[in-house]
N, C-alpha and C positions, 0 to 999 in steps of 0.2 A: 572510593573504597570498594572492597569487592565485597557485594551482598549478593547469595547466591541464592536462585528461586528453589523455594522447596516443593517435593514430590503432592500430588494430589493424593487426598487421605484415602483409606480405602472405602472407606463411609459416603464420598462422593460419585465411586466408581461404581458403588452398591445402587447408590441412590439413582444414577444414569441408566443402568441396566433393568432396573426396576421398571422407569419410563420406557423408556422401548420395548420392554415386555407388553405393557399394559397401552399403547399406540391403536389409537383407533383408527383405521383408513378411510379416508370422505367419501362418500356419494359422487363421483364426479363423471362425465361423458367420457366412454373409449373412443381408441380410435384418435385421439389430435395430439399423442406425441409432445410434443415441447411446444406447438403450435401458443398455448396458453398460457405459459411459465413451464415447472418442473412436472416433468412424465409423472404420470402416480408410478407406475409398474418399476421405472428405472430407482424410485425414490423405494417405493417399500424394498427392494433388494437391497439399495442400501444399505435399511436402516435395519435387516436381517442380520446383515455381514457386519455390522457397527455392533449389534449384539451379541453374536456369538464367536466372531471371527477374526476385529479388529482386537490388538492387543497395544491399549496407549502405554503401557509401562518402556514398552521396545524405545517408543520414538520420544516419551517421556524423558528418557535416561539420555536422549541424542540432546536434545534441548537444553537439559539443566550442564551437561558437560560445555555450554558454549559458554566460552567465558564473559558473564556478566560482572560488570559492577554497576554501581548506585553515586549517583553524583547531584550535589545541589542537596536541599534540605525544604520540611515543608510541603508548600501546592507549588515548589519547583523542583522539586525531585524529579530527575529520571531516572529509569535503569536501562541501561543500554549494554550491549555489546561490542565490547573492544577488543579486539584481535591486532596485538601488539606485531611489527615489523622485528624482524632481526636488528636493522640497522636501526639506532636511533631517530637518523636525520632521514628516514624513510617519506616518501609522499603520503599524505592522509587525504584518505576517503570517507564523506559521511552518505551514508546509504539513508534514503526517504522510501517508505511503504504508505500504502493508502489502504483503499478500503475494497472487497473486502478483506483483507490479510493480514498479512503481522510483517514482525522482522524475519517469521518465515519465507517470505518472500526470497529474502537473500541468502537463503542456505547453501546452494549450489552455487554459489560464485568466491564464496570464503576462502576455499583454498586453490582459489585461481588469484586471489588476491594475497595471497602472503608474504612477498615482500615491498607491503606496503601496509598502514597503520591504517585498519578500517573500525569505526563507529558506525553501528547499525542502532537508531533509538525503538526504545518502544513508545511512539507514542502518546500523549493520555489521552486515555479512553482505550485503550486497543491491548488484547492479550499482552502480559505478561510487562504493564506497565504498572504505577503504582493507580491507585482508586481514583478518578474523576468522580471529585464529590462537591462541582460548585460548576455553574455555568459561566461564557465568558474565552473556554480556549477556541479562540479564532487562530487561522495561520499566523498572524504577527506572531500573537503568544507562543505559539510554537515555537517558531523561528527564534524567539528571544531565549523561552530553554534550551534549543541546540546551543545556540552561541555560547549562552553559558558555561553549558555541559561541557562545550570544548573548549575555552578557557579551562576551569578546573582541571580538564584532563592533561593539558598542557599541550594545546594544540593551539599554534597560533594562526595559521595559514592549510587552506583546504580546498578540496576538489570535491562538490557534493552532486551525488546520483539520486535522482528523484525518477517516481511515477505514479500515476492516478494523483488525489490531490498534495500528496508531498512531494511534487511540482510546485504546488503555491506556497508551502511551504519555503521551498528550496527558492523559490522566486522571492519572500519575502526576503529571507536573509539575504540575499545578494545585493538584495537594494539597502540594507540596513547597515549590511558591514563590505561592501563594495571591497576592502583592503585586504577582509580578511579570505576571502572564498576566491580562490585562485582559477575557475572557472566551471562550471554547469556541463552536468550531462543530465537531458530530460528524453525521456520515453515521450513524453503530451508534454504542450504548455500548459498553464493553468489553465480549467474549461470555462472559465468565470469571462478572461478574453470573448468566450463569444459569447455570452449574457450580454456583456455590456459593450459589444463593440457597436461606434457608430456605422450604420447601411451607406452612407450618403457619402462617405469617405474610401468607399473600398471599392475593388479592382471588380470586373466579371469572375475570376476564381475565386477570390474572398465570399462573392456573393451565393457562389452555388455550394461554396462548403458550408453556412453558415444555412443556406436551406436544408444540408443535408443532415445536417447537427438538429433541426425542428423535426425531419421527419424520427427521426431517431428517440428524440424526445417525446414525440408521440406513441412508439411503437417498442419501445425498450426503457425509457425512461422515468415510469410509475412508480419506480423505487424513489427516483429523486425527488419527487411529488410528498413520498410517504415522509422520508425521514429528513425532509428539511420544511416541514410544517407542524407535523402532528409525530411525532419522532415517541413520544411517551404515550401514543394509544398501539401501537401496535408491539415496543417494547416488553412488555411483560408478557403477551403469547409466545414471541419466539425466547425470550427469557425462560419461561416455564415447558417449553416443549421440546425435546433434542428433534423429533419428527419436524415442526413447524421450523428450527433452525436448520436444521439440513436442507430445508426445500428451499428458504428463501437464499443461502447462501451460494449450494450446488449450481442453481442457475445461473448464476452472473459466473462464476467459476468454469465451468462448459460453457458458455455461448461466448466469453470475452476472450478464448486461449485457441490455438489451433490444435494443441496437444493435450491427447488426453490425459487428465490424471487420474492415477494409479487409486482403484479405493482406499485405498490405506492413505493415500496424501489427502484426498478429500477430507476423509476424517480427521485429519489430524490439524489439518487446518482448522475444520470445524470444531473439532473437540477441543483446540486450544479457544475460542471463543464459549462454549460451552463451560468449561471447567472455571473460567477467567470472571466468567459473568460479565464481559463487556460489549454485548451485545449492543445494549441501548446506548452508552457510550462511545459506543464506537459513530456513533449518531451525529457526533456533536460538529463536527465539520461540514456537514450539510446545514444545520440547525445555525450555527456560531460562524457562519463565512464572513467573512472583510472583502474591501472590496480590492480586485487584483493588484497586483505591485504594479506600479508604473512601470517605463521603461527599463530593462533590464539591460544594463553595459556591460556586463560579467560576459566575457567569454565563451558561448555556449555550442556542444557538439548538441543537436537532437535524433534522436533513433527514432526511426520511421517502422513499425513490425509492422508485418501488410495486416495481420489479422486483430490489430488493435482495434480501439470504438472511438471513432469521433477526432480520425487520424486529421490533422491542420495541415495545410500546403505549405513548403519555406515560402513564400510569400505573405501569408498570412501570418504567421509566425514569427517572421520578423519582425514586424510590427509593434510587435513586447516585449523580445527578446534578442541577443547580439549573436544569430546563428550566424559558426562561425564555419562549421560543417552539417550537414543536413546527408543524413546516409538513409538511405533504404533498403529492408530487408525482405524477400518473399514469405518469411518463415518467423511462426514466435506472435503472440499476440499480447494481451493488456500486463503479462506477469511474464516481459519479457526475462527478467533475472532466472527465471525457477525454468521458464519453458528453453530459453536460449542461451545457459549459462557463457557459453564459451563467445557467440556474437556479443553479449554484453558487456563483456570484460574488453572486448577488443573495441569497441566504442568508449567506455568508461576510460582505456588504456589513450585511446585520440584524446579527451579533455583533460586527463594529467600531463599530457605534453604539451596541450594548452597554455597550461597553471605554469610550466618550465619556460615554454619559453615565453611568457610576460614579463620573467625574473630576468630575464639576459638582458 
């Protein structure tokens, strides 16, 4: 059924304006740039032009016009986005976001995808989903309410696009409903593959990507530290602070893209986790992981964007999954949909001919 999301009040838009007036700036060393996480200098202008400059009603009104419904009932409820084909017997796409994003992720590729039947979820936990109010959603669970949600929608057979951890998402269902997901397009495998892969089993390249995935985890990966441990002590800061949300978001936002984004996208990204309050929810897949899907037979194209983080070799990659094409792009980083709409669609376009011809 089509339940559509309603406007932020203006009490809330008061109340954000309020905080960024009253933003205290830290004490911190000049001079190191991004060296240390988010610039202070690049962040207070931000949070200046977030003040006085950014206007969320503009991109607000873009949002609520994307045709949402609401399917499943409960703590299986989703709301998702579905962008009906012309043709009934159209191919279906389900689009997977990760963190830190939304079904914003996939705004620029919608109307490159129009004659075909796309589902973009929101989610739980993550802007513009219904409330995560019980812990327990691991990717199974996930994967179990897409499946659902497309049943109900009336989708029996599908082609799903995943990246960041709605990878293991998208990896769960494949392994779950093998019959029904007519083949995988993933940006990343699941990153959980190189947690748990065995050393004593893999190739010289397996073994220097998986050194290069530690150094990485050393030197950019303290977020993963924070929010798949102690996910509820740091919560409530960035919950209460649009300054402290800004800074922890903007970083992984710039350093994971090769394109920059426009301050108005930043914000709007971030204003839709601000407004949504799913900040610490959005949590829960670091905190709530399963352990990866076994092998994956489904059919899979993987997109290679040069400037992604913790890019796997086809070799390594095969290994969990059935690459079927492995493409490389110079250009486009972790949000390949938003940064390279048109390379996306034409990878996404390779795994629907996939899904065709396994039906011949």
């Amino acid at each position: 059924m089509s339940l559509p999301l309603r406007p932020i009040s203006d009490a809330a838009l008061g109340d954000l304006h309020r905080r960024l007036a009253a933003t205290r700036r830290p004490g911190l060393p000049r001079g190191v740039g991004w060296e240390r996480g988010t610039d202070a200098d690049f962040l207070a202008d931000l949070l200046e032009f977030w003040r006085h400059r950014y206007n969320w009603r503009t991109h607000e009104a873009r949002i609520l016009n994307l045709p949402w419904e609401s399917v499943g009932a409960g703590d299986r409820a989703l709301r998702v986005v579905h962008q009906r084909a012309v043709l009934a017997d159209a191919p279906v796409v389900v689009l997977l976001h990760g963190w830190p994003d939304s079904v914003l992720r996939f705004e620029r590729v919608l109307s490159r995808l129009d004659d075909v039947h796309v589902v973009v979820p929101a989610l739980p936990g993550f802007p513009f989903a219904y409330e995560l109010t019980k812990p327990g959603m691991t990717s199974v669970v996930m994967a179990s309410l897409v499946a659902d949600a497309m049943q109900s929608l009336g989708h029996d057979r599908y082609v799903v696009s995943a990246g960041d951890f709605g990878a293991d998402v998208a990896e769960q269902l494949a392994v779950m409903h093998p019959d029904r997901i007519g083949a995988l397009h993933l940006t990343n495998i699941s990153p959980l593959h190189a947690v748990f892969a065995d050393r004593s089993t893999l190739d010289q390249e397996a073994l220097r990507y998986l050194d290069s995935v530690a150094v990485w985890q050393r030197t950019e990966g303290a977020y993963i530290a924070q929010q798949s441990t102690k996910p509820h002590t740091i919560a409530p800061a960035l919950a209460d602070s649009p300054a402290g949300l800004a800074a922890w978001l903007v970083e992984k936002l710039r350093s994971w893209s090769d394109t920059p984004f426009s301050e108005d996208d930043l914000l709007t990204w971030i204003s839709a986790y601000w407004f949504t309050g799913t900040i610490g929810t959005s949590f829960a897949p670091y905190v709530e992981f399963a352990l990866p899907a076994p092998y994956v037979q489904t059919a899979t194209v993987l997109s290679a964007f040069a400037h992604d983080i913790k890019l796997a070799p086809r070799g390594f990659a095969s290994r969990f999954v059935n690459v079927q094409e492995f493409i490389e792009h110079d250009n486009g980083g972790h949000f390949a949909a938003w940064e390279q709409p048109e390379r996306y669609v034409e990878d996404l376009r390779r795994a629907i001919a996939l899904a065709h011809r396994s039906l011949a």
